[in-house]
C-alpha positions, 0 to 999 in steps of 0.5 A: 500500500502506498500512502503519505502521512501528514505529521502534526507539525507538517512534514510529509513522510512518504511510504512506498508498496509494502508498507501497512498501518494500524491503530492501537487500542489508545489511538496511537498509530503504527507503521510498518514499512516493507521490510517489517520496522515499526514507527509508533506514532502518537495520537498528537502527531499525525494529521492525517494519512492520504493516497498520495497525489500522482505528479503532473505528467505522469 
């Protein structure tokens, strides 16, 4: 799956065909990237996750 997360302080991170998220029980979430890493992320960080836009021409 590909998707952009947005972080509460506005900074974009890009994650690529393999990478999957969850939520935790609390409201936390949790990325995993394809080659199975773990980022958890608190419920005040992110702003939201998004399919990411295609570029112009292609």
């Amino acid at each position: 799956m590909t998707f952009d997360l947005h972080s509460a302080d506005g900074d974009v991170h890009h994650h690529g065909d393999g990478a999957r998220y969850s939520f935790t029980s609390t409201g936390h979430l949790v990325v995993y990237d394809a080659e199975g890493n773990k980022t958890l992320f608190s419920d005040h960080s992110w702003d939201r996750i998004e399919e990411p836009v295609a570029r112009p021409g292609t």
